[in-house]
LUMVEXKOL-351894 format. One record per residue: residue in three letters; x, y, z of N, C-alpha, C, O in turn. Coordinates in steps of 0.001 Angstrom, whole numbers, padded with zeros to 6 digits, always signed. Layout:
BEGIN
ALAXYZXYZXYZXYZ/...
REM end
This chain:
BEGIN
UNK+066576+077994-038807+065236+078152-038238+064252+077260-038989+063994+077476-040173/UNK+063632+076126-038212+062759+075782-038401+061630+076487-039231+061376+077652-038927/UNK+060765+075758-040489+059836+076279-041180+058781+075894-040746+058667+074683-040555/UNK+057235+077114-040329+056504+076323-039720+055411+077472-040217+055606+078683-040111/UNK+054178+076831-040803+053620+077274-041559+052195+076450-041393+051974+075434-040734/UNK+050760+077718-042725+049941+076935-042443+049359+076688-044223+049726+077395-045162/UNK+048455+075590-044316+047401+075361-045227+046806+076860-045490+046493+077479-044473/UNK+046641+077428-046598+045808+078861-046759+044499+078411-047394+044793+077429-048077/UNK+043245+078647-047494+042346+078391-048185+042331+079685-049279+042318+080872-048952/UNK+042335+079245-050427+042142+080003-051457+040246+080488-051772+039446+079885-052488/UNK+040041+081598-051042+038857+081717-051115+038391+082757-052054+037202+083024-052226/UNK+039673+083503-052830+039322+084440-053900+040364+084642-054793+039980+084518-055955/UNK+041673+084938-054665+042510+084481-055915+043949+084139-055460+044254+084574-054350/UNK+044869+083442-056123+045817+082574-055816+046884+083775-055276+047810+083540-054499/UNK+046583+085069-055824+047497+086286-055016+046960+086294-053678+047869+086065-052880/UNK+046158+086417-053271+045233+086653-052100+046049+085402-050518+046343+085625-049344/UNK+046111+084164-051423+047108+083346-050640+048045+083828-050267+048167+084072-049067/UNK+049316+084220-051438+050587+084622-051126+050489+085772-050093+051373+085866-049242/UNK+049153+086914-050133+049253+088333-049609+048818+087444-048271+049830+087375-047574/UNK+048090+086974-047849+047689+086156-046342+048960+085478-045859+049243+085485-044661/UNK+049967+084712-047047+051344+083965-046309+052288+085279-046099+052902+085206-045035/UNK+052503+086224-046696+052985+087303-046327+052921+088033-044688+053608+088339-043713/UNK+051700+088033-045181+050928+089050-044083+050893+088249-042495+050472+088879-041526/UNK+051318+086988-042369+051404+086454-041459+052968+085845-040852+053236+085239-039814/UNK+053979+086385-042197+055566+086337-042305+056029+084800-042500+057090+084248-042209/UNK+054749+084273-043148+054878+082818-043552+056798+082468-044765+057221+083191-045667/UNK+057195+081649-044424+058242+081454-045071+058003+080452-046374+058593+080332-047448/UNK+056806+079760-045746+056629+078488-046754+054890+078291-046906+054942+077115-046547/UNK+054076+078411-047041+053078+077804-047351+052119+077012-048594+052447+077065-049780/UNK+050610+076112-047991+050077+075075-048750+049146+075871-049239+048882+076941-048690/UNK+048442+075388-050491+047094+075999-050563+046912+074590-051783+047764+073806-052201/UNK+045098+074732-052161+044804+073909-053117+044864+074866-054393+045172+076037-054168/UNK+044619+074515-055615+044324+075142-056768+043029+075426-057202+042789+076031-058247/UNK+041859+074839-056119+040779+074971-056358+040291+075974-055523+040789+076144-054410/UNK+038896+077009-056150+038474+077696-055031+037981+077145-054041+037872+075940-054265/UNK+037533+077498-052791+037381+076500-051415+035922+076404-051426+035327+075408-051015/UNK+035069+077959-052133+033375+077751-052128+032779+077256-053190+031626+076865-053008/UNK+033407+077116-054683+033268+076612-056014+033840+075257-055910+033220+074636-056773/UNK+034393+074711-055534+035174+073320-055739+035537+073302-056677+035364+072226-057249/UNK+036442+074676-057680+036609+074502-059035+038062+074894-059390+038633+075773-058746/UNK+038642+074266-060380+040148+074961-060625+039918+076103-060828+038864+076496-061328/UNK+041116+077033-060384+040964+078522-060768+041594+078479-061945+042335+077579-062338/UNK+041210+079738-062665+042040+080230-064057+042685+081746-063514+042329+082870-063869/UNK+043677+081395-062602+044309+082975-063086+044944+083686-064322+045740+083248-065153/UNK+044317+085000-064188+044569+085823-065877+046389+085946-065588+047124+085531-064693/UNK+046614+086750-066872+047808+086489-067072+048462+087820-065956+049653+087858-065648/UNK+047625+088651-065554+048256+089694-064453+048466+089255-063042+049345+089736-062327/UNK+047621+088314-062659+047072+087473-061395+048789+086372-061118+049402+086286-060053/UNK+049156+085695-062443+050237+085073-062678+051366+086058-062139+051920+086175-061046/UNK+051444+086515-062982+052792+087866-062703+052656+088677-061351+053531+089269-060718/UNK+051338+088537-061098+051640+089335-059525+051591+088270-058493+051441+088648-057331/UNK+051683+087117-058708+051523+085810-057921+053341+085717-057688+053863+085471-056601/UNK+054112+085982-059002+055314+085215-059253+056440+086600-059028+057666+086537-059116/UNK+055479+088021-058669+056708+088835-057945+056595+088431-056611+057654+088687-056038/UNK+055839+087952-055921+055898+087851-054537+056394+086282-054133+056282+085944-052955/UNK+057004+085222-055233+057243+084026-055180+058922+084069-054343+059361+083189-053602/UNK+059637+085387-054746+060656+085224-053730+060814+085375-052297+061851+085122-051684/UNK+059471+085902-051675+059391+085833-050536+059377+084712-049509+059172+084764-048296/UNK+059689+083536-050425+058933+081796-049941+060012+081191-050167+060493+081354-051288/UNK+060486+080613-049532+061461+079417-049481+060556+078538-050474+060997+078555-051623/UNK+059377+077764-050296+058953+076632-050664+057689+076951-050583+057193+077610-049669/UNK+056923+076351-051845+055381+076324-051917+055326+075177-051961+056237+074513-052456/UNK+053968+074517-051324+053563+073174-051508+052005+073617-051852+051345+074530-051355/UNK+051689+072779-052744+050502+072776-053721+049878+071424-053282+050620+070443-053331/UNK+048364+071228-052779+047881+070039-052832+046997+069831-053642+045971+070493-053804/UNK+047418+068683-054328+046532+068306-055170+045071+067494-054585+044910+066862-053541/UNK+043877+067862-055966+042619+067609-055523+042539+066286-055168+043277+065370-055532/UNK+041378+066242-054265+040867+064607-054067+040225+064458-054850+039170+064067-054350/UNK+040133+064516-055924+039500+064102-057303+040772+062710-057789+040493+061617-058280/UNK+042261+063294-057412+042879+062820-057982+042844+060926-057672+041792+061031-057040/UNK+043031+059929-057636+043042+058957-057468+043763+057686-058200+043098+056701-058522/UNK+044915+057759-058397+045895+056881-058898+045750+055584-058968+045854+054806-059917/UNK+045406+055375-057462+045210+053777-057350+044174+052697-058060+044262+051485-058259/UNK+042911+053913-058421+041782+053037-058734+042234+052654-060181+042936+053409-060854/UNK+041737+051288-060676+041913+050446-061536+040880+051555-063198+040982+051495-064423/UNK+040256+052164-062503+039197+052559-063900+039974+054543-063563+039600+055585-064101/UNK+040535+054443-063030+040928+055847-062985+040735+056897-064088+041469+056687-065053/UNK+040017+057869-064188+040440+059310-065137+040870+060550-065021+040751+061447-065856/UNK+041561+060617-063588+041908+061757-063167+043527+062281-063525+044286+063180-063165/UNK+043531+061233-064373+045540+061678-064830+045519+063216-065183+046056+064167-064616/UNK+044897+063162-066058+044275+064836-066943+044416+065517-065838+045331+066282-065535/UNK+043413+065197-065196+043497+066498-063969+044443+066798-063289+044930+067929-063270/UNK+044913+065666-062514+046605+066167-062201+047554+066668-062739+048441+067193-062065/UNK+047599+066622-064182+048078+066884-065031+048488+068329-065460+049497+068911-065856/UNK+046936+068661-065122+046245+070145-065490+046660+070854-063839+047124+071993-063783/UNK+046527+070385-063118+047016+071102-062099+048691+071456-061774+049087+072575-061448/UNK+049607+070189-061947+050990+069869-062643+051062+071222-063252+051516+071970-062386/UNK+050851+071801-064215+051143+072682-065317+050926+074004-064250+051898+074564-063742/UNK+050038+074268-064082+049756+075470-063115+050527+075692-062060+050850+076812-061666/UNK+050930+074390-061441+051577+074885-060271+053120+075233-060305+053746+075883-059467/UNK+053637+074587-061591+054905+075268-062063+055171+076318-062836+056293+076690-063179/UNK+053610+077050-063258+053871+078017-063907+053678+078916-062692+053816+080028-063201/UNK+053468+079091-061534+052842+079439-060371+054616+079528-060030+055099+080657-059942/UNK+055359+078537-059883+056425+078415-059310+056563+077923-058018+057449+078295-057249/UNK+055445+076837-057676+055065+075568-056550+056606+075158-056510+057136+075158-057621/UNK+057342+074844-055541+058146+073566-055577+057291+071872-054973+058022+070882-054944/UNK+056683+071808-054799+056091+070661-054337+054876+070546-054426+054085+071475-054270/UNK+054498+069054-054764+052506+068743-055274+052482+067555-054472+053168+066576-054765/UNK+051604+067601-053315+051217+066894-052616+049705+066025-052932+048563+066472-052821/UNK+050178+064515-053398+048848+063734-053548+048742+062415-052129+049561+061984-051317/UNK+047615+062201-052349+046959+061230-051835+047231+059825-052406+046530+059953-053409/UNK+047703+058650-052503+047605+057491-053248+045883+057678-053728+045582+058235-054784/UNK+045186+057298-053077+043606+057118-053405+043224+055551-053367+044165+054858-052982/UNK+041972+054799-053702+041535+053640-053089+041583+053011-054613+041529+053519-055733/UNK+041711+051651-054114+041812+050723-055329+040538+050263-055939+040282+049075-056130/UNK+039880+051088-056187+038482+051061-056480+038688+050354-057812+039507+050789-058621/UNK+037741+048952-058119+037641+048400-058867+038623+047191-058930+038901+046405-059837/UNK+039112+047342-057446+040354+046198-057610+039761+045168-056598+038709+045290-055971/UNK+040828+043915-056556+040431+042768-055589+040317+043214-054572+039434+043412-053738/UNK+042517+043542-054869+042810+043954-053580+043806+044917-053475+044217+045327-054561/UNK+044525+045597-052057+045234+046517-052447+046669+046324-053340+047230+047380-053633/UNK+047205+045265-053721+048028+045519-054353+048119+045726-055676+048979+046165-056440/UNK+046514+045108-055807+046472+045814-057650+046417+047617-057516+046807+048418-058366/UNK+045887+047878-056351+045472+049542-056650+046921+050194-056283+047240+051265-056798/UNK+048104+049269-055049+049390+049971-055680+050174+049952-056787+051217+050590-056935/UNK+049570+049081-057705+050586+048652-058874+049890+049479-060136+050454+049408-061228/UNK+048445+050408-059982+047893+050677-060594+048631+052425-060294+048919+053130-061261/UNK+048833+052873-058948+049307+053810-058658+050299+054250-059091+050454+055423-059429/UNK+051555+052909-059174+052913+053265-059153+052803+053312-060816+053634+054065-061324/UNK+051941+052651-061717+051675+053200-063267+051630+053804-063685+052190+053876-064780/UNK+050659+055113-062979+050203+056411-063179+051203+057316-062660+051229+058455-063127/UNK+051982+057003-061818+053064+057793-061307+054115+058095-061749+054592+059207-061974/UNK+054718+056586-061962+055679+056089-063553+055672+057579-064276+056520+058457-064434/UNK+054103+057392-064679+054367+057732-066155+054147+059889-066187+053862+060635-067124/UNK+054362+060100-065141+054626+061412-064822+055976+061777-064341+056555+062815-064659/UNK+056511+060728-063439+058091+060927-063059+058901+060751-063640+059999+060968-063128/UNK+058811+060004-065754+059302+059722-066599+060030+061606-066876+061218+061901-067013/UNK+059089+062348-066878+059563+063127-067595+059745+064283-066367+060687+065017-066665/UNK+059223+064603-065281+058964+065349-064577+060660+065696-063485+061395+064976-062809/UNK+060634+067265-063866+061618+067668-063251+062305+068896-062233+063309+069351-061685/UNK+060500+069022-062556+060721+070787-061965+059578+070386-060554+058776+071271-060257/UNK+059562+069641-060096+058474+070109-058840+058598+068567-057967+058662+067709-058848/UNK+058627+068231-057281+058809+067160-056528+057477+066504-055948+056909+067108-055038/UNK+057029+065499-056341+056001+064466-055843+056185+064509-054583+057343+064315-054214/UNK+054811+064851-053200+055062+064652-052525+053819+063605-052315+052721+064017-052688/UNK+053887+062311-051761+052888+061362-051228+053159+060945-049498+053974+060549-048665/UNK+051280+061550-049839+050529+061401-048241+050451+060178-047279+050571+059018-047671/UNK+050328+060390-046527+050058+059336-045685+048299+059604-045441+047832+060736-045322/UNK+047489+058377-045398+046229+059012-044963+045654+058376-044037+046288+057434-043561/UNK+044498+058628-043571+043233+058391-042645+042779+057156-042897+042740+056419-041911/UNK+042274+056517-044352+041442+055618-044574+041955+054302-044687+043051+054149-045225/UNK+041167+053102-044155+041284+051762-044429+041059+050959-045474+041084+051429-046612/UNK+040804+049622-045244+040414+049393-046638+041130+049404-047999+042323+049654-048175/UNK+040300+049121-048848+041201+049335-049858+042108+050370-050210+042988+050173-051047/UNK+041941+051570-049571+042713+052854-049836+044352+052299-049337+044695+051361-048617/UNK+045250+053494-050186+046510+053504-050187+047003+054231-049256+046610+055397-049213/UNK+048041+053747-048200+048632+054811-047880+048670+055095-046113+049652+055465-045470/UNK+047446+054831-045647+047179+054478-043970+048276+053697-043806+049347+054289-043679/UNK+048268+051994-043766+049752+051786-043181+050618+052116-044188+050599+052377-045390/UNK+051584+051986-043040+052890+052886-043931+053895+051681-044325+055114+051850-044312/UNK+053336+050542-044650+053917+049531-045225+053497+049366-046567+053824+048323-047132/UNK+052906+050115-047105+052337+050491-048714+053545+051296-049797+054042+051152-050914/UNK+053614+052387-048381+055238+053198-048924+055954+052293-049272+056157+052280-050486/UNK+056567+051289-048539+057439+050066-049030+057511+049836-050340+058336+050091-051217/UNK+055914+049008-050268+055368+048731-051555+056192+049420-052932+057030+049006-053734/UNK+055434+050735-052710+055886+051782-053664+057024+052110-054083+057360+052183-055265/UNK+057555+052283-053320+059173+052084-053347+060094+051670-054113+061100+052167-054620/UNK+059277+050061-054120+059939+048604-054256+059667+049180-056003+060628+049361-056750/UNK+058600+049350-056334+058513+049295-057566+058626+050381-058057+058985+050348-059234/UNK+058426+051588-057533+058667+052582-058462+059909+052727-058909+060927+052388-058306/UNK+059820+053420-060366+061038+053226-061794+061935+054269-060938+063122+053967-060814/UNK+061537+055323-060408+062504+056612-060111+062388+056808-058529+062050+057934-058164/UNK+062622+055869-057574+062367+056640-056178+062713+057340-055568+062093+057745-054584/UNK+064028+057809-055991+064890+059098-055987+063724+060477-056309+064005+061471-055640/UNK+062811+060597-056991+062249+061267-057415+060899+062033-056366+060423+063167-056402/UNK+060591+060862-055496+059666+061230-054466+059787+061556-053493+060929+061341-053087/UNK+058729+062332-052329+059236+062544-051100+057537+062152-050412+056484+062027-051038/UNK+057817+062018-048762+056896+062074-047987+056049+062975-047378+056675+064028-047251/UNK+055174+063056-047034+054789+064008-046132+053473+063141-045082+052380+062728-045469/UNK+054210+063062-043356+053774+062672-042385+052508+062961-041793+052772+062851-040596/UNK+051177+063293-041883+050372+063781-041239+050139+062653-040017+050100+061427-040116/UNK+049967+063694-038567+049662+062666-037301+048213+062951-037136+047768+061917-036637/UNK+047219+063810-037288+045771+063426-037804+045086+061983-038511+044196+061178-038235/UNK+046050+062197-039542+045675+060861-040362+046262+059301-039892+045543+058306-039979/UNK+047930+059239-039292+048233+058085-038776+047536+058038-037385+047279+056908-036970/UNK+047116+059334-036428+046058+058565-035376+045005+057345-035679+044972+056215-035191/UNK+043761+058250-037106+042871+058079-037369+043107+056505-037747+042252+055688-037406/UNK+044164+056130-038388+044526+055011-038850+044651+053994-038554+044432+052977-039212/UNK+045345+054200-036626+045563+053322-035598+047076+053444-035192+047772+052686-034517/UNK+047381+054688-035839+049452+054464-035035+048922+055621-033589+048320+056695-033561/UNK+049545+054679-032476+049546+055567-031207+050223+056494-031062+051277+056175-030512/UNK+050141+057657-031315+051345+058644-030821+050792+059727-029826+051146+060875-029558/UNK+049614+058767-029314+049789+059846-027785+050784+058954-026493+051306+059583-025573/UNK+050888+057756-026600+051419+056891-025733+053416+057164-026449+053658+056976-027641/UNK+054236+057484-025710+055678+058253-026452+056362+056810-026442+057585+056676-026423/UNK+055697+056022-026453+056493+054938-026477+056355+054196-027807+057245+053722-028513/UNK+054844+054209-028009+054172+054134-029411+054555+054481-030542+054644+053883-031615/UNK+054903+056084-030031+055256+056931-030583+056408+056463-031669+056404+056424-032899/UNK+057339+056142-030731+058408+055676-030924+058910+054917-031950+059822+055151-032743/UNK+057840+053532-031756+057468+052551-032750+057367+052983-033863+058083+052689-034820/UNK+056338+053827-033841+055504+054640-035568+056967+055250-036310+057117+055165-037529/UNK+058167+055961-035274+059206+056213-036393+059859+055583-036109+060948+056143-035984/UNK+059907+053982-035753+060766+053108-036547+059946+052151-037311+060737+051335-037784/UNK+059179+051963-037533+058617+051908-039153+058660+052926-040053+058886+052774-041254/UNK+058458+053926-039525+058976+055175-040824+060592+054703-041379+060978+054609-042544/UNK+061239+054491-040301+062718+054444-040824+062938+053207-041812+063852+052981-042605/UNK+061760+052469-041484+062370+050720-041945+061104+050944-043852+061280+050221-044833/UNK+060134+051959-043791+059578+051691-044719+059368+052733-045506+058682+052575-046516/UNK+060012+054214-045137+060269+055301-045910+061549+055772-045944+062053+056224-046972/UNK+062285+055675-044569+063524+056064-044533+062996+057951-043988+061976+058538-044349/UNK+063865+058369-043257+063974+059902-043139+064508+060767-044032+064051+061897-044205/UNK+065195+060441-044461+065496+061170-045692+064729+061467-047013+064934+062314-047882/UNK+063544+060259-046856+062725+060749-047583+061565+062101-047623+060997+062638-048574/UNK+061504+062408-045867+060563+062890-045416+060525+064127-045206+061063+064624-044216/UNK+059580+065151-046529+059812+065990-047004+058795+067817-046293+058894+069038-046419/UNK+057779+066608-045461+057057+068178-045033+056488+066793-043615+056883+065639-043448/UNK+055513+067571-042899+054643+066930-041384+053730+067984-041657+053804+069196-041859/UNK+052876+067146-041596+051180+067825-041553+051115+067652-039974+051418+066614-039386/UNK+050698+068764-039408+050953+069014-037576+049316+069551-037264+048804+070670-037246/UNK+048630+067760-036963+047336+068467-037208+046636+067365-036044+046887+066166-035924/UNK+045917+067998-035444+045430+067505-034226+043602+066731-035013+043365+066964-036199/UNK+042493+065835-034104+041553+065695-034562+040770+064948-033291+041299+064518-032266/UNK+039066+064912-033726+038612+064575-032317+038190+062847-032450+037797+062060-031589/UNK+038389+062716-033516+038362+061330-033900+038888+060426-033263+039854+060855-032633/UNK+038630+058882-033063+039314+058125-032196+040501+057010-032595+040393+056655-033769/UNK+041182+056623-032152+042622+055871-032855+041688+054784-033397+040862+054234-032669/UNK+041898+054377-035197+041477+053196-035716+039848+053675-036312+039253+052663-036681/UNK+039233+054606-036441+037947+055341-036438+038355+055226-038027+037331+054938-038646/UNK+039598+055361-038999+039794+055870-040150+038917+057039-040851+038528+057118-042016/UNK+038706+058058-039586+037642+059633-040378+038403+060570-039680+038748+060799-038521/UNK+038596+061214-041256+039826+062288-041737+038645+063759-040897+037555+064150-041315/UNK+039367+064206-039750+038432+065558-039394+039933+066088-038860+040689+065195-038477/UNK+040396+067387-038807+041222+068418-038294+040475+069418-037309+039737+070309-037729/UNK+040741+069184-035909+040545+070258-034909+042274+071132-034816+043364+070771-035257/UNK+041815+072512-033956+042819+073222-033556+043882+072156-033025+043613+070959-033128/UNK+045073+072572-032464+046345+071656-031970+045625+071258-030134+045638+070266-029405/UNK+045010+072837-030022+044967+072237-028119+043327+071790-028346+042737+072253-027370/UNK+042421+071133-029166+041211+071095-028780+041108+069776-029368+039957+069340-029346/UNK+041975+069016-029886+041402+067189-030161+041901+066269-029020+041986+066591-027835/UNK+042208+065109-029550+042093+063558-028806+043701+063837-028355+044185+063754-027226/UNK+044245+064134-029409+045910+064442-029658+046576+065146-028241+046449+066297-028658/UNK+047174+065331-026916+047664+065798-026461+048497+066602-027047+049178+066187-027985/UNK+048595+067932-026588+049513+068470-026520+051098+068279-026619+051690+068725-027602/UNK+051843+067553-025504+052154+067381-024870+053369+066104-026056+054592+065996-026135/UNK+052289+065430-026713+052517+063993-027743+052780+064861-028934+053905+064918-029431/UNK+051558+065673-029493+052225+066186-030871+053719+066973-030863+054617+066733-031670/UNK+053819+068399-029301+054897+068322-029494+056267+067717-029232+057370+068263-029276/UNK+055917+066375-028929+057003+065250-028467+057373+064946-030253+058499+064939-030749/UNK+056198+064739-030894+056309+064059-032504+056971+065387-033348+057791+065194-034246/UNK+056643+066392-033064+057640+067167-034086+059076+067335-033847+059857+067363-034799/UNK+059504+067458-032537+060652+067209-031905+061547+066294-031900+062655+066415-031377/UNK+061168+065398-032431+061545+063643-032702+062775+064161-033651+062624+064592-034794/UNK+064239+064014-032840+065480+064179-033358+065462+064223-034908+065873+065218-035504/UNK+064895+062941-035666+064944+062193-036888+063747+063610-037663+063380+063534-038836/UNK+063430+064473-036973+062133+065005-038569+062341+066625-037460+061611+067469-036939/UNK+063028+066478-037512+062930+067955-036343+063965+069338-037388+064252+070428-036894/UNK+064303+068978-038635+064685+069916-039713+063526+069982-040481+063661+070674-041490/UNK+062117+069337-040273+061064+068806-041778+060071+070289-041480+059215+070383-040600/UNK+060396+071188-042304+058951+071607-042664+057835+071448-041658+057408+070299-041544/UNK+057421+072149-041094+055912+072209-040806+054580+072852-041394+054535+074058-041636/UNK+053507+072014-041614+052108+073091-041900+051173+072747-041316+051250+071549-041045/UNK+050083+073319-040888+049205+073116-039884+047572+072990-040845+047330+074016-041481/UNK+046879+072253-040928+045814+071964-041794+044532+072242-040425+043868+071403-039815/UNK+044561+074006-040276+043352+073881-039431+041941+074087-039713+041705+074614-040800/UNK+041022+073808-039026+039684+074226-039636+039472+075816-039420+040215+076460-038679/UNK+038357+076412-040155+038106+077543-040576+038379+078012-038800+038033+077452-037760/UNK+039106+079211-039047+039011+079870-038202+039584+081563-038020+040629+081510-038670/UNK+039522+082351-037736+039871+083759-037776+041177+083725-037245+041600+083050-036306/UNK+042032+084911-038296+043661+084820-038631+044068+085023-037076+045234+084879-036710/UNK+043108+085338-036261+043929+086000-034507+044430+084430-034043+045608+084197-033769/UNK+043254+083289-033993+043968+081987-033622+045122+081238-034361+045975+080500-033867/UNK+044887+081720-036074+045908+080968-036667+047507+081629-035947+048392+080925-035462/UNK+047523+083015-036053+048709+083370-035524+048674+082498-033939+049686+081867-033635/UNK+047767+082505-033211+048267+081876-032217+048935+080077-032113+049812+079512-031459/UNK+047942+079683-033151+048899+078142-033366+050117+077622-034016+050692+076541-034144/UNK+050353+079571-034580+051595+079541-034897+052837+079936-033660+053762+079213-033292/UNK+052652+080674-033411+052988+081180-031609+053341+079529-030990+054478+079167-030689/UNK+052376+078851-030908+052038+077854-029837+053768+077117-030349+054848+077088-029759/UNK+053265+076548-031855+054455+075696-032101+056065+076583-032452+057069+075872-032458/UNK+056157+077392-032600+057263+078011-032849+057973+078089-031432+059184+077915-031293/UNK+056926+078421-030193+057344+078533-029046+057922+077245-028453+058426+077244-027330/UNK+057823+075839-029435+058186+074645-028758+059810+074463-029219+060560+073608-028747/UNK+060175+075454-030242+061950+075032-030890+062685+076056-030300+063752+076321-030855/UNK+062256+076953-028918+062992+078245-028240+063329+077309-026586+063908+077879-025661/
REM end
């Protein structure tokens, strides 16, 4: 059985997540480490931990996203610490997976100094790192940022010391926003055979299943419900179905909305693998 799950917003304590992925018979779910109205790391006490980590066998897989604070690519970067600091938490938490962003090559020419600045900072965490699996995003933005085309993955690839060590995660929000067609199934098509030629499937470790009202090539990151963006119906569930990613994890990154619709966009897609 397919895993199909959503983003939780942590709006009061990191138990409060697990009791919401519970309470909705979630198998796998995302959350950040930060509160959602503070923009601040949480400190759970040491009871908050232990009652976080009896309910950790209920989960196949946690995925943890890391902050957009984080930013690898930029040339003047100081956010190692912070990832760092989040790193530590989410394995004492018992996360299997930390989902980052490359981030923009801020301070660079061009983008290949900000991937070579990335794959540095990455290096030097996958040197030692063994308990939680790197997962890197695909995103929304142009420009100097990392990660929109998916010929950067290549990049990364090429040079990173351990690539055995990383995995993907697909969002079709962000490759719309970017300019890959996947309402046209032919397009579609295209977009995973460049996945195959510049990540490979086997790399590809979760799908962000997230609709938006934004327009193809717009590069602005917004998440609507699945039936209310640009995204057909019809296309997203053609893209999760796609032979090649149709074992991957699902999570749904929706905007605020009351748990009666989330169960229903869970309904919606579960009802597409019956």
């Amino acid at each position: 059985m397919r895993d199909i799950a959503l983003h939780i917003r942590l709006d009061d304590t990191i138990v409060g997540v697990a009791q919401k992925a519970a309470r909705l018979d979630l198998s796998i779910f995302q959350c950040f480490l930060l509160h959602q109205e503070t923009n601040r790391f949480i400190h759970p006490s040491y009871y908050q931990v232990n009652d976080f980590k009896k309910m950790r066998s209920q989960f196949k897989q946690l995925f943890v996203h890391a902050s957009y604070w984080t930013n690898f690519a930029s040339i003047h970067d100081i956010s190692l610490y912070i990832f760092k600091r989040e790193l530590r938490l989410a394995k004492q938490l018992g996360f299997t997976h930390i989902i980052i962003h490359p981030g923009s090559a801020k301070g660079a020419a061009d983008k290949t100094a900000g991937i070579d600045a990335f794959v540095r900072r990455l290096n030097s965490i996958l040197k030692y790192e063994q308990d939680i699996t790197i997962v890197v995003e695909n995103t929304a933005h142009g420009n100097l940022s990392i990660g929109g085309d998916l010929e950067d993955f290549r990049s990364i690839l090429e040079k990173i010391d351990h690539p055995e060590k990383i995995s993907f995660c697909l969002d079709t929000a962000h490759a719309h926003v970017f300019g890959y067609d996947l309402d046209d199934l032919r397009q579609q098509q295209e977009f995973f055979n460049i996945v195959a030629q510049t990540i490979g499937f086997e790399r590809i470790a979760l799908i962000h299943l997230n609709n938006t009202d934004q327009p193809i090539g717009s590069c602005m990151d917004r998440h609507l419900l699945l039936d209310q963006g640009i995204l057909p119906i019809e296309a997203l569930r053609s893209f999760v179905l796609h032979p090649s990613i149709v074992h991957v994890p699902i999570i749904m990154e929706l905007p605020v909305v009351d748990e009666g619709v989330e169960k229903e966009m869970l309904k919606l897609v579960s009802d597409w693998h019956h």
